[in-house]
Legacy VTK file of the C-alpha trace (Angstrom):
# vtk DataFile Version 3.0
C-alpha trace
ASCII
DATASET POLYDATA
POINTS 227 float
4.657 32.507 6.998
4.601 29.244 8.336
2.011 27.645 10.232
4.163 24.793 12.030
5.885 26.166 15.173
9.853 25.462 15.633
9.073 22.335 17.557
11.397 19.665 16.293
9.196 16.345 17.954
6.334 17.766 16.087
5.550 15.660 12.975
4.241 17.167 10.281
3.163 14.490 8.339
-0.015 12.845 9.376
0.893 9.136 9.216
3.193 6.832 6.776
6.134 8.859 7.498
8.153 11.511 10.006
9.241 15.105 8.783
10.420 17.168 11.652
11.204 21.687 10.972
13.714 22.524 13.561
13.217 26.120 12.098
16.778 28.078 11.929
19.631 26.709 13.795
22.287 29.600 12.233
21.846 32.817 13.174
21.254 35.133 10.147
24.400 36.309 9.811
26.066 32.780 9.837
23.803 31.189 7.137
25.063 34.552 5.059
28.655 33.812 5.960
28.060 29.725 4.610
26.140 30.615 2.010
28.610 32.411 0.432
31.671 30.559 1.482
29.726 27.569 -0.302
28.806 29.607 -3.401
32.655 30.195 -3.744
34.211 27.051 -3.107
32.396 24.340 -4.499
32.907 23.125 -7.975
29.104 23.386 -9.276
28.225 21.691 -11.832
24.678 21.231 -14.093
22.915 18.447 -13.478
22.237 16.223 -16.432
19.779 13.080 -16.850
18.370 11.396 -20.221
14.605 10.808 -20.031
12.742 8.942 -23.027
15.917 8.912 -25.201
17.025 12.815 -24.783
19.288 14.290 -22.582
18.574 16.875 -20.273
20.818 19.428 -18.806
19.288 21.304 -15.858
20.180 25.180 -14.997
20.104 24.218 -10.945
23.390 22.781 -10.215
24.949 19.991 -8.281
27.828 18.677 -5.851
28.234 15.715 -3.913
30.865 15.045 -0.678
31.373 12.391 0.753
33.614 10.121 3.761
34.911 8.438 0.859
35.103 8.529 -2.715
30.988 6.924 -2.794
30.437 6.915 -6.536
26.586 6.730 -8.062
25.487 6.717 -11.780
22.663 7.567 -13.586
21.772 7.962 -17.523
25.349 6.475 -17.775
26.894 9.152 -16.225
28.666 8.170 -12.338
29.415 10.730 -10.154
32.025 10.427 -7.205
32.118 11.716 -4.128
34.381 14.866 -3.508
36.279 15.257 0.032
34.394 17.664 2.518
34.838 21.098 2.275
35.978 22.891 6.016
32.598 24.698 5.838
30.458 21.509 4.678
32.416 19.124 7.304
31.637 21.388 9.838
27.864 21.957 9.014
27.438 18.086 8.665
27.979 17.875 12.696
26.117 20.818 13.335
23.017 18.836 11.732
23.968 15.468 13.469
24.155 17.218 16.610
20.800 18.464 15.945
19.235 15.385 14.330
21.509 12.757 16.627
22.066 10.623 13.752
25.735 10.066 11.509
25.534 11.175 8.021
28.345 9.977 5.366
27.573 12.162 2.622
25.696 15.129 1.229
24.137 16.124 -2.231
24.554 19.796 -2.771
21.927 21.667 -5.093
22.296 25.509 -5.768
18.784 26.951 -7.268
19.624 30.372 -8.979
16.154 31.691 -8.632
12.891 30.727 -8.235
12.644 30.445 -11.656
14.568 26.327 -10.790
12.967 23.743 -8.819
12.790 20.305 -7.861
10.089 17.530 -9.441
8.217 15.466 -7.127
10.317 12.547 -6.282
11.239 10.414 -2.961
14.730 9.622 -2.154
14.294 5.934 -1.878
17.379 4.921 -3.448
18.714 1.356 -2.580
22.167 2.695 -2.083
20.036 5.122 0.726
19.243 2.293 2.401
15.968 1.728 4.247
14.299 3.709 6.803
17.044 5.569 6.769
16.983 9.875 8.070
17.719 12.988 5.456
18.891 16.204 6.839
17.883 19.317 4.532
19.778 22.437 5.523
18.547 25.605 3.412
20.993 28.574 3.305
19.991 32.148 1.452
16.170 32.186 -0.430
13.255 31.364 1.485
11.459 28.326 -0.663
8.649 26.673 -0.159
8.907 22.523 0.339
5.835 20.357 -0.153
4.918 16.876 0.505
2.520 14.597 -1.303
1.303 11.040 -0.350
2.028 8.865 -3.108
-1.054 6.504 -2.510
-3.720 8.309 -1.131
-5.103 10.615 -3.967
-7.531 12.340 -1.436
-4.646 13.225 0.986
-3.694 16.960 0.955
-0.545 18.060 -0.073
1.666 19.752 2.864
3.514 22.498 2.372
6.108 24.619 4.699
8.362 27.814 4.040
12.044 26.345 4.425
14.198 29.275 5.792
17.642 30.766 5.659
19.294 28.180 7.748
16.442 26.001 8.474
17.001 21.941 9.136
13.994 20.174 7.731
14.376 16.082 8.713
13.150 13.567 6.665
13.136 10.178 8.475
11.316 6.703 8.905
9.045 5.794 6.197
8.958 8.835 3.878
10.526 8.341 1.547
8.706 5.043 1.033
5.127 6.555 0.985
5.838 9.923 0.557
7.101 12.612 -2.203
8.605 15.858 -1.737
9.442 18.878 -4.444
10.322 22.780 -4.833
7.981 24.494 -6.238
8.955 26.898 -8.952
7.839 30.551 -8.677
8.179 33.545 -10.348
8.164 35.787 -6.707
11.821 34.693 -5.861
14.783 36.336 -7.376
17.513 35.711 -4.896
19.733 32.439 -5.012
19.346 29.138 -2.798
21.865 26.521 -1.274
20.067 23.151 -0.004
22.312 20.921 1.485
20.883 17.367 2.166
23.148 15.173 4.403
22.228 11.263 3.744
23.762 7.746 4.205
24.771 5.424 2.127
24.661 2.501 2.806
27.644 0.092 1.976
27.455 -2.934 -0.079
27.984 -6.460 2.057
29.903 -4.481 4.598
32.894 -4.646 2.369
33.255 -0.728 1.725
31.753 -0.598 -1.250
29.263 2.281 -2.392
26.276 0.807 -4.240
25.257 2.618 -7.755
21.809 4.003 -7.809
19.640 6.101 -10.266
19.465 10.259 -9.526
17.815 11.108 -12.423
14.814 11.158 -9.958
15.926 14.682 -9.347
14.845 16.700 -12.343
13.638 19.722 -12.805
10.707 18.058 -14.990
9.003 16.660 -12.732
9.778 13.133 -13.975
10.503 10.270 -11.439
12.115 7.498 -12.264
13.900 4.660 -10.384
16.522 2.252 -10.298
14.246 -0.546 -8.689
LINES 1 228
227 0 1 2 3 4 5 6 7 8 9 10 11 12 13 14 15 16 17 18 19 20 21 22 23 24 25 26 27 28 29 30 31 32 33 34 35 36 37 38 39 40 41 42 43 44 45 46 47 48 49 50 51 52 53 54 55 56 57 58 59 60 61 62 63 64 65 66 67 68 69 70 71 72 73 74 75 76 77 78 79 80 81 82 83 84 85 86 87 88 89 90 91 92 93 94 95 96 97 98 99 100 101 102 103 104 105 106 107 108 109 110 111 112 113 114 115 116 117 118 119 120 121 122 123 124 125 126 127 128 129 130 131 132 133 134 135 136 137 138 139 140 141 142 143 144 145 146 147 148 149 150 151 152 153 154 155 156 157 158 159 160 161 162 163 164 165 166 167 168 169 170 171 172 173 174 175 176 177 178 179 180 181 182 183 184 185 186 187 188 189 190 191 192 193 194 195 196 197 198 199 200 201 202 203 204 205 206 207 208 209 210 211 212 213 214 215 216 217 218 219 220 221 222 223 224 225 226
């Protein structure tokens, strides 16, 4: 149960930062319908990333779309951009409609079970550009999301229930002072689709993508980055 009402001004974060729950914005029915249109038609693949000389191969799996063919490596492994999908084209305006705010791309993570989760990390990326606003879009298992401050020790962690066809916004300083993960948990045993829509931000203006680290996103825990 979440303690936050559906009030998308409302910040949940206390300072250093702006996260905004817009609670569901697909009916029931219509997260089902994505969620498994997704589960079918996207190539999924396991994410992999090489911390302190070994390489790791994680059992949540990845995608990433794209307006163009954005490519981005990490633990010498690059990764381009695949064309939208109907379904994923048309949730990426559902979420700038929502969020009022162009997105050119969108990392795709399917969590089996609870059993798979996501390390603390921030998304602070120099190809993500500064400042700059995420859109999470959860389809299928409720999950919990939690925030941590990355400075102040004595600052509580916050924590919210992300649900079927929730938009959670991530915008402003967060991902400067701020750290986010998914809990794993041994009380969830149905399947999970998180969709976060992001910009990248192009190189000089000439069109091209910059490289960046991901192997932030582990399921280890372990945070590392390309700066």
């Amino acid at each position: 149960m979440n303690l936050f009402p559906y009030e998308p001004t409302l910040n949940l974060l206390p300072f250093d930062g702006i996260a905004n729950y817009y609670g569901p914005i697909l009916a029931s029915c219509e997260a089902q319908d994505y969620f498994e249109a997704l589960l079918t038609t996207v190539p999924w693949r396991n994410d992999e990333a090489v911390i302190c000389g070994k390489r790791i191969v994680t059992a949540r799996k990845v995608a990433w779309y794209g307006d163009s063919s954005y490519s981005y490596t990490y633990s010498g492994t690059t990764k381009i951009a695949l064309p939208w999908t109907k379904e994923l084209r048309t949730l990426k305006s559902l979420v700038e409609e929502k969020v009022e705010c162009l997105f050119n791309s969108c990392l795709c993570n399917l969590y089996h079970d609870g059993s798979e989760g996501m390390g603390w990390h921030s998304d602070d990326e120099k190809a993500l550009g500064q400042n700059t606003a995420i859109g999470s879009l959860s389809l299928g298992a409720e999950r919990k999301f939690s925030l941590r401050h990355k400075r102040k020790g004595d600052s509580p962690s916050i924590s919210i229930q992300l649900e079927n066809g929730s938009l959670l916004v991530m915008k402003g300083t967060t991902q400067t002072f701020w750290q986010h993960s998914v809990p794993k948990t041994a009380k969830i045993a149905k399947p999970r689709i998180n969709l976060t829509f992001r910009t990248i931000v192009l190189e000089g203006g000439k069109g091209q993508p910059l490289t960046y680290d991901f192997s932030v996103i582990t399921e280890k825990g372990v945070t590392t980055s390309s700066d």
